[in-house]
C-alpha positions as CSV (number, residue, x, y, z in Angstrom):
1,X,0.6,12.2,140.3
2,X,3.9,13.8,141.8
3,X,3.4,11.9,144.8
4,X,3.2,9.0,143.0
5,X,6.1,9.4,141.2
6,X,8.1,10.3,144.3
7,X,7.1,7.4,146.3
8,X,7.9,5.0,143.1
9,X,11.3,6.4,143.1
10,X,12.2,5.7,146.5
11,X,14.6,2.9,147.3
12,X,13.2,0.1,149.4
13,X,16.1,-1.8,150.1
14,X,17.6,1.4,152.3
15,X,15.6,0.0,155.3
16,X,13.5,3.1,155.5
17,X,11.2,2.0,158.1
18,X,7.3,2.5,157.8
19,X,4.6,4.3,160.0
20,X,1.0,3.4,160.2
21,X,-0.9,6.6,159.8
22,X,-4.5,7.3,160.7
23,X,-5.9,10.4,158.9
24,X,-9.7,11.4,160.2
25,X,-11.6,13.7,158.6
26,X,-15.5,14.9,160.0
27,X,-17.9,15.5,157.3
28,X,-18.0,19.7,158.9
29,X,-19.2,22.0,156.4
30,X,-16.0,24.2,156.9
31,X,-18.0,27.9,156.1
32,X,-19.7,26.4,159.3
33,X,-17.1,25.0,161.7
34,X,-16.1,28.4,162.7
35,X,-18.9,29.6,163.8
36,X,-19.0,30.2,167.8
37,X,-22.4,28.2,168.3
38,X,-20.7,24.4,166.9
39,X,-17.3,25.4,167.9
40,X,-17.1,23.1,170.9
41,X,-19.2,20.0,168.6
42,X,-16.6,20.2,166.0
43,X,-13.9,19.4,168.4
44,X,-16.2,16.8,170.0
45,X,-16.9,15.2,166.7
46,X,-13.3,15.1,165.9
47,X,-12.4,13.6,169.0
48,X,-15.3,11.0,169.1
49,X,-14.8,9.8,165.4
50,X,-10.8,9.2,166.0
51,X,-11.9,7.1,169.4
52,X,-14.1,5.2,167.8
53,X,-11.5,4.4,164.8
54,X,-8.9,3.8,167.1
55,X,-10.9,1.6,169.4
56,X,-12.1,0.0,165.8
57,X,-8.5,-1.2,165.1
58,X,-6.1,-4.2,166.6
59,X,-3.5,-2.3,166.1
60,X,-2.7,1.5,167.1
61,X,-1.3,3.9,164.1
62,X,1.6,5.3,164.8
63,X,0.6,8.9,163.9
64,X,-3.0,10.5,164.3
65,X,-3.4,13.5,161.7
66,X,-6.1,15.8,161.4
67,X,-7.3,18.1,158.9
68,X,-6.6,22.0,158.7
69,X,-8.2,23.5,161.5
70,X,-9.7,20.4,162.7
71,X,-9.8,22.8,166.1
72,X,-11.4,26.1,164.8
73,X,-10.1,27.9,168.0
74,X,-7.5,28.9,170.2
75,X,-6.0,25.7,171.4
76,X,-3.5,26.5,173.3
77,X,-5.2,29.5,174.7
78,X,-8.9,27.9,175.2
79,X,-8.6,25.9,178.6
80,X,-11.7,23.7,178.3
81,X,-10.8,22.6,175.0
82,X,-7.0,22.0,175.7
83,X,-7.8,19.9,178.8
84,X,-10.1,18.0,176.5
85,X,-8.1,17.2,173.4
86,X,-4.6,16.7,175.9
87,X,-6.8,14.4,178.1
88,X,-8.1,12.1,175.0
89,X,-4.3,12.0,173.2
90,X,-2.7,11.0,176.6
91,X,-5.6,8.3,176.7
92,X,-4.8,7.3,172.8
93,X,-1.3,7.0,173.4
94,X,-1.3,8.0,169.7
95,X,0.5,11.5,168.6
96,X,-1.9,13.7,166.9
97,X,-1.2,16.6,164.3
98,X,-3.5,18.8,164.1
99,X,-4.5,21.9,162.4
100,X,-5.7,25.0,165.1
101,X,-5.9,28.7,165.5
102,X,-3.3,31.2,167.4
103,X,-4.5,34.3,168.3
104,X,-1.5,37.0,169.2
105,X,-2.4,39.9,170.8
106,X,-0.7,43.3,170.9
107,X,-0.1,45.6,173.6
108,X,-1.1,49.4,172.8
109,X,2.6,50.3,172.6
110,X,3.6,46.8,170.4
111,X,4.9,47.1,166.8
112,X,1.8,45.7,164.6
113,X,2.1,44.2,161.3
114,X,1.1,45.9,158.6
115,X,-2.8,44.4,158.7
116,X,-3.4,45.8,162.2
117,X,-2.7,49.4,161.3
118,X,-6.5,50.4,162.8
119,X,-6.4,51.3,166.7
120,X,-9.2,49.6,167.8
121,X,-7.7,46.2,166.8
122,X,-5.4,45.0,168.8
123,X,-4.7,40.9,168.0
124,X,-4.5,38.9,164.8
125,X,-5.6,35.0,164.0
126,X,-4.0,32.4,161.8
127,X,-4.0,28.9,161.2
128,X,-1.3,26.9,162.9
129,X,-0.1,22.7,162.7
130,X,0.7,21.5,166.0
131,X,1.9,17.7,167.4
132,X,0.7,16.8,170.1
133,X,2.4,14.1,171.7
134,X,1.1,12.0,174.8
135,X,4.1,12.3,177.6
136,X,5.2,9.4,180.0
137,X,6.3,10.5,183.6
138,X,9.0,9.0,185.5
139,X,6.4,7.1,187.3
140,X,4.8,5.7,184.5
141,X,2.0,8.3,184.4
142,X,0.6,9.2,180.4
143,X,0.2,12.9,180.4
């Protein structure tokens, strides 16, 4: 109901200028998705339901965004599953928000937070929202 309050309120005539947006959300069981055995079918379900709904439309939607976690690992730090999702958003042309994981790990001399007080423990996880944004090269190359 706020929301729909807020967006009544707003002034059209400023000339705010509007985005298509293209949210995609798997039907994942999300006790399941983090399991290691359908971690890499999560990501390939994510990525073969918003091809298939971008190849569904004329038009392109300005913004791609996916649901919390939508990648339940590392990201940035899984190499198989970077190259994948980079390849497919530099093939979309489309920027993509997505939910992920971060893992930070700490040396044995590092100041730990509070919740890795035990020894034997020595990184943390958390949920992170990146964009991901396909790149043009000077020469004209999507990357």
């Amino acid at each position: 109901l706020y929301s729909a309050f807020v967006f009544s309120q707003l002034d059209q005539s400023a000339g705010g200028q509007s985005i298509r947006v293209m949210a995609v959300q798997p039907n994942i069981d999300p006790w399941q998705k983090s399991s290691p055995e359908i971690r890499q079918k999560v990501v390939g379900s994510i990525v073969s339901l918003t091809n298939q709904e971008l190849n569904a439309r004329p038009e392109k939607p300005d913004l791609v965004v996916w649901p919390e976690v939508a990648i339940p690992l590392p990201l940035l730090q899984d190499e198989l599953a970077r190259e994948f999702v980079f390849r497919n958003v530099a093939r979309w042309r489309v920027p993509v928000v997505t939910g992920t994981l971060e893992v930070r790990t700490f040396g044995p001399d590092a100041v730990r937070p509070p919740r890795l007080e035990n020894p034997k423990k020595n990184f943390e996880t958390f949920n992170v929202a990146i964009l991901l944004a396909p790149v043009t090269t000077e020469s004209g190359q999507v990357s």
